[in-house]
PyMOL CGO cylinders between C-alpha atoms (Angstrom):
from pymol import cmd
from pymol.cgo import CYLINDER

trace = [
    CYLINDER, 142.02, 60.93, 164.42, 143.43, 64.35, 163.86, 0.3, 1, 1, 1, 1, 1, 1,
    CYLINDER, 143.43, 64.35, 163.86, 140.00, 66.14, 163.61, 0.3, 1, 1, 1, 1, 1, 1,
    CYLINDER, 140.00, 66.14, 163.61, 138.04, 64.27, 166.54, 0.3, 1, 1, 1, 1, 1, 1,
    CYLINDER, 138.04, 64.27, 166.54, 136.57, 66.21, 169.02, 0.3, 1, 1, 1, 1, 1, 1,
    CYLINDER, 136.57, 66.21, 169.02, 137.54, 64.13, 172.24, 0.3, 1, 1, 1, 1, 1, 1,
    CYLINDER, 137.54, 64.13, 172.24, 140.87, 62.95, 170.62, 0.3, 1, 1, 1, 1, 1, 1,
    CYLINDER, 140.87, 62.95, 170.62, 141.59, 66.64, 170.63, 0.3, 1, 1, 1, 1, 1, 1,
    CYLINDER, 141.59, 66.64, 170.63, 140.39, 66.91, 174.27, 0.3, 1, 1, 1, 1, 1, 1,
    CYLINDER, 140.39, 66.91, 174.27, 143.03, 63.86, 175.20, 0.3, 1, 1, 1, 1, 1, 1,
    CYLINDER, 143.03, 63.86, 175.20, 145.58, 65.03, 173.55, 0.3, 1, 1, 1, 1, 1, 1,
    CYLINDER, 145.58, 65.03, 173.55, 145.07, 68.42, 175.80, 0.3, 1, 1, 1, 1, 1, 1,
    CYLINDER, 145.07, 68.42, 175.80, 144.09, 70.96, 172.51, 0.3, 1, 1, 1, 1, 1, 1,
    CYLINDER, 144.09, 70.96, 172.51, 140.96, 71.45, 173.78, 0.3, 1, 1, 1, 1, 1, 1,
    CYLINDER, 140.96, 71.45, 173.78, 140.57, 72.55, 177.19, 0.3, 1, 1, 1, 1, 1, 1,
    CYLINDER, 140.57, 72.55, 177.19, 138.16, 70.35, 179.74, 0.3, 1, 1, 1, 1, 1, 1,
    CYLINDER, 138.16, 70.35, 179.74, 137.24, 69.92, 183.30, 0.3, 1, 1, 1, 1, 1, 1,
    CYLINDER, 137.24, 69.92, 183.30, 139.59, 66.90, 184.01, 0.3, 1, 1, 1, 1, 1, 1,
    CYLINDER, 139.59, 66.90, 184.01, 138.44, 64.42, 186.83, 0.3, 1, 1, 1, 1, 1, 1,
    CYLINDER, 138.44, 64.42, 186.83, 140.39, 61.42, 186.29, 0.3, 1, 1, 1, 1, 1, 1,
    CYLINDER, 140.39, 61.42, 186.29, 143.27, 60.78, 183.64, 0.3, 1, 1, 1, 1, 1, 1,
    CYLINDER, 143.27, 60.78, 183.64, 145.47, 57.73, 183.20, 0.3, 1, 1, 1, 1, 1, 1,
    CYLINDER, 145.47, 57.73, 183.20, 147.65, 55.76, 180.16, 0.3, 1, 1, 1, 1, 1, 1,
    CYLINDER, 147.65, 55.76, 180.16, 144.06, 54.77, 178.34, 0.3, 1, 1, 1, 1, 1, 1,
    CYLINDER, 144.06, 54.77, 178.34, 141.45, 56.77, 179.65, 0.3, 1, 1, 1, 1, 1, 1,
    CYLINDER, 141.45, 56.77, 179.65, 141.03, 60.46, 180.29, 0.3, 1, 1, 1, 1, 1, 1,
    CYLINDER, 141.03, 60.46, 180.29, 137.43, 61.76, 181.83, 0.3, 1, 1, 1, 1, 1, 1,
    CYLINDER, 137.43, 61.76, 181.83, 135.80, 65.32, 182.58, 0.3, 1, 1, 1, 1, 1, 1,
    CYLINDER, 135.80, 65.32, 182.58, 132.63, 66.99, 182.94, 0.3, 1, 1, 1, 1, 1, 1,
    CYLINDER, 132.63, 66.99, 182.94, 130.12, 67.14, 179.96, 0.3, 1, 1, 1, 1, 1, 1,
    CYLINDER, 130.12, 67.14, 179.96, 130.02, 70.94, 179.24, 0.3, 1, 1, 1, 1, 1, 1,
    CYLINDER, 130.02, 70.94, 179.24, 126.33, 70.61, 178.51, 0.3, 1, 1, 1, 1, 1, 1,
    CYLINDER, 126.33, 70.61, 178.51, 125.56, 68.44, 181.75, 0.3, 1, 1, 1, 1, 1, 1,
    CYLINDER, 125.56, 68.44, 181.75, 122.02, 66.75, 182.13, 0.3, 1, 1, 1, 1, 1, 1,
    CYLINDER, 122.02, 66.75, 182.13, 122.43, 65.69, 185.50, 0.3, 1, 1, 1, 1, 1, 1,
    CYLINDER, 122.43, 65.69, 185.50, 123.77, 67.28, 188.65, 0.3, 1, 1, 1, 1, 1, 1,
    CYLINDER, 123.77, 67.28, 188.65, 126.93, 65.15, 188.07, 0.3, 1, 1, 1, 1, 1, 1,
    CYLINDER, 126.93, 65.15, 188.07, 127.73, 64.11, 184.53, 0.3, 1, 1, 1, 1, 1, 1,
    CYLINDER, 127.73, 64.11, 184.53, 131.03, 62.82, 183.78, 0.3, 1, 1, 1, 1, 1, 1,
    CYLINDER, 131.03, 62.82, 183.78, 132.25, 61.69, 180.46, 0.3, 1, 1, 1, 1, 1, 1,
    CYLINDER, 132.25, 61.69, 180.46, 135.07, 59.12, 180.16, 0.3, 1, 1, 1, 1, 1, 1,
    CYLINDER, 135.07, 59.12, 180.16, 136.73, 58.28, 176.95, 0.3, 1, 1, 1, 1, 1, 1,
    CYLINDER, 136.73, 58.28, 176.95, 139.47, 56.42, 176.19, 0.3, 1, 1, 1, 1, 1, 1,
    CYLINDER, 139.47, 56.42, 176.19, 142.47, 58.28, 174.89, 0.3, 1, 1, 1, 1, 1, 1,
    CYLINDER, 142.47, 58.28, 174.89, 142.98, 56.02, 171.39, 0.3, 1, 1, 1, 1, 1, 1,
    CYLINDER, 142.98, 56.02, 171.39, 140.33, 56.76, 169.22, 0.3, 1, 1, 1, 1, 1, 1,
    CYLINDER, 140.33, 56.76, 169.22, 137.83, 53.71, 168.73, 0.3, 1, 1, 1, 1, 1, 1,
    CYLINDER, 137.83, 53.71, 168.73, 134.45, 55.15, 167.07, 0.3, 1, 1, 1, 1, 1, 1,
    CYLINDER, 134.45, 55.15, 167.07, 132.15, 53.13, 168.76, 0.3, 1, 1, 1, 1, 1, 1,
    CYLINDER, 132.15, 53.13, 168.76, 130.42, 50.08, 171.06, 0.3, 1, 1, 1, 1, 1, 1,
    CYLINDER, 130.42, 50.08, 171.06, 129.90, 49.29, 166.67, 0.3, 1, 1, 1, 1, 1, 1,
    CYLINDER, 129.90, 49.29, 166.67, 133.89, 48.79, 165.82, 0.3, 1, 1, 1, 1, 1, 1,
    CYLINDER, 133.89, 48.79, 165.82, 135.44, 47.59, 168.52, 0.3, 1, 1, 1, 1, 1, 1,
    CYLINDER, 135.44, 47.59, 168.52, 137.46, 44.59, 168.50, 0.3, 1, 1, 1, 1, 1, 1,
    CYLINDER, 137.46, 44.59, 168.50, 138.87, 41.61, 171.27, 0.3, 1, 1, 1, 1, 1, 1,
    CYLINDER, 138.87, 41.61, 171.27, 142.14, 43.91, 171.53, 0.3, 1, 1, 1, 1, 1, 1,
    CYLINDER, 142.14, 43.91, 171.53, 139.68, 46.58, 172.77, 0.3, 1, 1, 1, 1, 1, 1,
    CYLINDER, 139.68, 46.58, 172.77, 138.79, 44.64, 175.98, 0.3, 1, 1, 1, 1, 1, 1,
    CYLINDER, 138.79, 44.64, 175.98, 140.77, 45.70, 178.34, 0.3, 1, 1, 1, 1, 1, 1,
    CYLINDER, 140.77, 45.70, 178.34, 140.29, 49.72, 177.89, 0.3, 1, 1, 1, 1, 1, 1,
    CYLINDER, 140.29, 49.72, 177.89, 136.61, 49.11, 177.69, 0.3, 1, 1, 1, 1, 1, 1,
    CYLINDER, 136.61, 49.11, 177.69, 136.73, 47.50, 181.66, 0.3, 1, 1, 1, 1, 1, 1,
    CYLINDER, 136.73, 47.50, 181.66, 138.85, 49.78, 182.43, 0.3, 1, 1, 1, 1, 1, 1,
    CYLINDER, 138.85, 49.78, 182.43, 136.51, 52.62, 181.41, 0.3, 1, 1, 1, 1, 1, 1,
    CYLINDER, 136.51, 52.62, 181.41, 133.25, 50.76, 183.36, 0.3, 1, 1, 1, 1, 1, 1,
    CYLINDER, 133.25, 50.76, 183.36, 135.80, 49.87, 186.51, 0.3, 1, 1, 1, 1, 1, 1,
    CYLINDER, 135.80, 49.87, 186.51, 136.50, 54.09, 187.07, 0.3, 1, 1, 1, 1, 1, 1,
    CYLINDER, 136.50, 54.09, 187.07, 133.02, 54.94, 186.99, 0.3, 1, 1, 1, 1, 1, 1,
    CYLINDER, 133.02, 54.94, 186.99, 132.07, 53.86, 190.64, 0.3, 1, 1, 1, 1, 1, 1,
    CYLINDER, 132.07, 53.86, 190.64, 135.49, 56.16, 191.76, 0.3, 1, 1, 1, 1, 1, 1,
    CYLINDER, 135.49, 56.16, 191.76, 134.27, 59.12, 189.75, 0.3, 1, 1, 1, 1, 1, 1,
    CYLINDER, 134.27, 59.12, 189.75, 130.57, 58.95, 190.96, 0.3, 1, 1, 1, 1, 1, 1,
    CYLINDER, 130.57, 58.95, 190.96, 131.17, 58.88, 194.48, 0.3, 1, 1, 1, 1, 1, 1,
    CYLINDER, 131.17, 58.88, 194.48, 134.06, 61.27, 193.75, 0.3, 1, 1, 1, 1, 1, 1,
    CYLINDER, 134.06, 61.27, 193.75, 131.93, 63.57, 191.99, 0.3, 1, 1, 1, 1, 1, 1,
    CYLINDER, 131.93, 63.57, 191.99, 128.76, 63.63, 194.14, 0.3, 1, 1, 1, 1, 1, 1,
    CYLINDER, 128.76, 63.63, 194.14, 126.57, 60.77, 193.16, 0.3, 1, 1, 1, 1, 1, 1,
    CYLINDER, 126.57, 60.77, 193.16, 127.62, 57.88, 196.17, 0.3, 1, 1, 1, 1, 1, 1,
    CYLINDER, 127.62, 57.88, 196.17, 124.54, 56.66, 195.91, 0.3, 1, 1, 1, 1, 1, 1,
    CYLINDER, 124.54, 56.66, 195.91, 124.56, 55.14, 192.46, 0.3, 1, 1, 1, 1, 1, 1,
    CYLINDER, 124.56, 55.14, 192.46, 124.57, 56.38, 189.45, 0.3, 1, 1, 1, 1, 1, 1,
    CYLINDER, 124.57, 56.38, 189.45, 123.99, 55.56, 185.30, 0.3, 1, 1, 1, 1, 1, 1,
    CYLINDER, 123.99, 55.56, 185.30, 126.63, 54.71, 182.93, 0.3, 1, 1, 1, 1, 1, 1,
    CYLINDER, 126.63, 54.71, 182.93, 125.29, 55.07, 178.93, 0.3, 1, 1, 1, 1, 1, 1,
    CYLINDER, 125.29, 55.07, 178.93, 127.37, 54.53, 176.16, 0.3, 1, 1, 1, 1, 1, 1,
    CYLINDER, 127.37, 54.53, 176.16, 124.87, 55.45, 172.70, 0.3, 1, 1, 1, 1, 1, 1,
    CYLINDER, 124.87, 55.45, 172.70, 126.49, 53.86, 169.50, 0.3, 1, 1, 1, 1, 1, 1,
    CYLINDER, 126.49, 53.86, 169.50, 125.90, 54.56, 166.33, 0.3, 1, 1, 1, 1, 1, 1,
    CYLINDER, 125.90, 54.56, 166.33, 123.34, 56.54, 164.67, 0.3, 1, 1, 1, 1, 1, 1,
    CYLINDER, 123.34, 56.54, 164.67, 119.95, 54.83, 165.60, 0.3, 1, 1, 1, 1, 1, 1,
    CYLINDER, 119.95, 54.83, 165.60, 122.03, 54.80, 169.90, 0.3, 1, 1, 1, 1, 1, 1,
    CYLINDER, 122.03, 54.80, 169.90, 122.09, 58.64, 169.35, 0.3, 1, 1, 1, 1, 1, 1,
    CYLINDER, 122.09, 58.64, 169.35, 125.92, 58.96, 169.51, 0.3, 1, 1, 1, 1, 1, 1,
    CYLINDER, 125.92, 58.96, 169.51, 126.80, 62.32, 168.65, 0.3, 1, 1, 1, 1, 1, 1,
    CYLINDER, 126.80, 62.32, 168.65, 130.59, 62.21, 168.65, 0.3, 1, 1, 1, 1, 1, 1,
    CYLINDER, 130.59, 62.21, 168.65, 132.15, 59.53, 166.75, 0.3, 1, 1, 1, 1, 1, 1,
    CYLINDER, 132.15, 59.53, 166.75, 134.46, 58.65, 169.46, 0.3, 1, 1, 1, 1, 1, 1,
    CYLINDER, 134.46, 58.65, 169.46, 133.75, 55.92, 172.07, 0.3, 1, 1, 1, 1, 1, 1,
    CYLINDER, 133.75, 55.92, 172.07, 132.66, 57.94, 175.12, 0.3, 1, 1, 1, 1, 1, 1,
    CYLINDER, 132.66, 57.94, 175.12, 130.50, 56.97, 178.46, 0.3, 1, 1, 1, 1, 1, 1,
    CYLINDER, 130.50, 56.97, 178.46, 128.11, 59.00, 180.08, 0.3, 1, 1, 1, 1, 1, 1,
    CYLINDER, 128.11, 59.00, 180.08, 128.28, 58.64, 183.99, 0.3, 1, 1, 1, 1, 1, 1,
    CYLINDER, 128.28, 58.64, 183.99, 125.27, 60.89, 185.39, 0.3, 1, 1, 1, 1, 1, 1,
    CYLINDER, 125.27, 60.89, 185.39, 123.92, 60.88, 189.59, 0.3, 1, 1, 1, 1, 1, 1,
    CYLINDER, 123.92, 60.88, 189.59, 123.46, 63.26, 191.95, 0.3, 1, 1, 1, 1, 1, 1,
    CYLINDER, 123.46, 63.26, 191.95, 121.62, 63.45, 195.12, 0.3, 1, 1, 1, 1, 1, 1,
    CYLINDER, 121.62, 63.45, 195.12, 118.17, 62.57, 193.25, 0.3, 1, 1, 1, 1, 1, 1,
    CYLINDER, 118.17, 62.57, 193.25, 117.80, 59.40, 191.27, 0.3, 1, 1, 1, 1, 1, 1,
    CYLINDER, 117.80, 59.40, 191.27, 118.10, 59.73, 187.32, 0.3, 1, 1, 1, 1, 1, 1,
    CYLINDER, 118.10, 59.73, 187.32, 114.69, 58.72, 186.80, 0.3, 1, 1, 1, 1, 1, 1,
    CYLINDER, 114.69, 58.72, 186.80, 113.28, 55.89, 184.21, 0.3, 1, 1, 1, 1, 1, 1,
    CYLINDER, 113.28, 55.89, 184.21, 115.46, 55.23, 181.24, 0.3, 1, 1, 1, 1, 1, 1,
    CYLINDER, 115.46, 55.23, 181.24, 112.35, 55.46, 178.83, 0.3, 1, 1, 1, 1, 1, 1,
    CYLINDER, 112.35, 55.46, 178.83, 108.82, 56.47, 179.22, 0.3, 1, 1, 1, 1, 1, 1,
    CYLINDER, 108.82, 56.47, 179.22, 106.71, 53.04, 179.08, 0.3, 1, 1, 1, 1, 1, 1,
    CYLINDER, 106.71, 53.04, 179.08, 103.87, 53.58, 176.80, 0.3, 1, 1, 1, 1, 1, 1,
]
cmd.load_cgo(trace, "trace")
Protein backbone atom coordinates (compact mmCIF):
# COMPACT_ATOMS: atom_id res chain seq x y z
CA UNK A 1 0.00 0.00 0.00
CA UNK A 2 1.60 3.19 -1.13
CA UNK A 3 0.29 5.34 1.81
CA UNK A 4 0.79 2.77 4.82
CA UNK A 5 2.65 3.81 7.57
CA UNK A 6 4.83 0.58 8.24
CA UNK A 7 4.89 -0.30 4.45
CA UNK A 8 6.67 3.00 4.23
CA UNK A 9 8.91 2.04 7.19
CA UNK A 10 9.86 -1.42 5.14
CA UNK A 11 10.38 -0.05 2.24
CA UNK A 12 13.11 2.30 4.20
CA UNK A 13 11.04 5.98 3.56
CA UNK A 14 10.56 6.33 6.92
CA UNK A 15 13.37 6.13 9.16
CA UNK A 16 13.23 3.45 12.31
CA UNK A 17 15.30 1.84 14.92
CA UNK A 18 15.93 -1.48 13.00
CA UNK A 19 16.55 -4.68 15.21
CA UNK A 20 16.03 -7.48 12.97
CA UNK A 21 15.28 -7.43 9.08
CA UNK A 22 14.94 -10.34 6.67
CA UNK A 23 13.02 -11.29 3.03
CA UNK A 24 9.37 -11.08 5.00
CA UNK A 25 9.76 -9.42 8.09
CA UNK A 26 11.42 -6.21 9.17
CA UNK A 27 11.20 -5.15 13.15
CA UNK A 28 12.25 -1.95 15.28
CA UNK A 29 11.51 -0.17 18.32
CA UNK A 30 7.97 1.37 18.87
CA UNK A 31 8.80 5.15 18.97
CA UNK A 32 6.18 5.57 21.66
CA UNK A 33 7.43 2.46 23.80
CA UNK A 34 5.23 1.19 26.81
CA UNK A 35 7.62 -1.08 28.13
CA UNK A 36 11.32 -0.96 28.83
CA UNK A 37 11.73 -3.09 25.64
CA UNK A 38 9.06 -2.82 22.99
CA UNK A 39 9.74 -4.13 19.68
CA UNK A 40 7.41 -4.08 16.78
CA UNK A 41 7.69 -6.68 13.99
CA UNK A 42 5.79 -6.46 10.80
CA UNK A 43 5.95 -8.21 7.90
CA UNK A 44 7.23 -6.39 4.88
CA UNK A 45 3.97 -7.23 2.37
CA UNK A 46 1.21 -5.42 3.53
CA UNK A 47 -1.64 -7.75 5.07
CA UNK A 48 -4.13 -5.39 7.19
CA UNK A 49 -4.80 -7.60 9.81
CA UNK A 50 -5.10 -11.05 12.17
CA UNK A 51 -9.02 -10.09 10.21
CA UNK A 52 -7.77 -10.72 6.34
CA UNK A 53 -5.35 -13.01 6.34
CA UNK A 54 -5.43 -16.01 4.32
CA UNK A 55 -3.70 -19.95 4.29
CA UNK A 56 -0.92 -18.32 1.91
CA UNK A 57 -0.27 -16.03 4.91
CA UNK A 58 0.99 -18.90 7.15
CA UNK A 59 4.23 -19.04 6.83
CA UNK A 60 5.16 -15.12 7.42
CA UNK A 61 2.84 -15.16 10.36
CA UNK A 62 5.33 -18.13 12.18
CA UNK A 63 7.88 -16.57 11.03
CA UNK A 64 6.96 -13.30 12.76
CA UNK A 65 6.03 -15.34 16.35
CA UNK A 66 9.44 -17.64 15.77
CA UNK A 67 11.82 -14.05 15.91
CA UNK A 68 10.26 -12.81 18.89
CA UNK A 69 12.14 -15.05 21.50
CA UNK A 70 15.66 -13.76 19.45
CA UNK A 71 14.59 -10.15 19.73
CA UNK A 72 13.52 -10.31 23.47
CA UNK A 73 16.49 -11.75 24.80
CA UNK A 74 18.35 -9.62 22.23
CA UNK A 75 16.76 -6.60 23.33
CA UNK A 76 16.76 -6.95 27.14
CA UNK A 77 13.78 -8.96 28.18
CA UNK A 78 15.54 -12.86 28.59
CA UNK A 79 13.27 -13.52 30.92
CA UNK A 80 10.08 -13.64 28.93
CA UNK A 81 8.25 -11.38 27.46
CA UNK A 82 4.46 -10.53 25.67
CA UNK A 83 3.72 -10.74 22.11
CA UNK A 84 0.10 -8.77 21.17
CA UNK A 85 -1.13 -8.48 17.89
CA UNK A 86 -4.74 -6.05 18.27
CA UNK A 87 -6.93 -6.52 15.05
CA UNK A 88 -9.39 -4.63 13.94
CA UNK A 89 -11.25 -1.88 15.43
CA UNK A 90 -12.97 -3.39 18.60
CA UNK A 91 -8.60 -5.27 19.11
CA UNK A 92 -7.54 -1.54 19.17
CA UNK A 93 -5.30 -1.77 16.05
CA UNK A 94 -4.22 1.54 15.20
CA UNK A 95 -2.29 0.98 12.00
CA UNK A 96 -3.93 -0.97 9.41
CA UNK A 97 -0.98 -3.06 8.80
CA UNK A 98 -0.38 -6.45 10.49
CA UNK A 99 2.14 -5.60 13.23
CA UNK A 100 3.19 -7.47 16.72
CA UNK A 101 3.93 -5.92 19.79
CA UNK A 102 6.88 -7.72 21.67
CA UNK A 103 7.22 -5.81 25.19
CA UNK A 104 9.72 -7.21 28.54
CA UNK A 105 12.17 -5.85 30.42
CA UNK A 106 13.70 -6.63 33.67
CA UNK A 107 10.13 -6.32 35.50
CA UNK A 108 7.23 -8.46 34.43
CA UNK A 109 4.50 -6.73 32.13
CA UNK A 110 1.92 -7.05 34.63
CA UNK A 111 -1.85 -8.53 34.16
CA UNK A 112 -3.23 -8.30 30.69
CA UNK A 113 -6.61 -6.81 32.06
CA UNK A 114 -7.79 -5.59 35.34
CA UNK A 115 -10.29 -8.45 36.70
CA UNK A 116 -13.32 -6.77 37.94
Amino acid sequence: MENCLFCKIARGEIPSRKVYEDDQLIAFHDINPLRPMHILVIPRRHIVSLQTVEPGDEPVLGRMLAVTRRLAEENGSPEGFRVIINSGRIGGQEVPHLHAHVVGGPEPVGPMFKRN
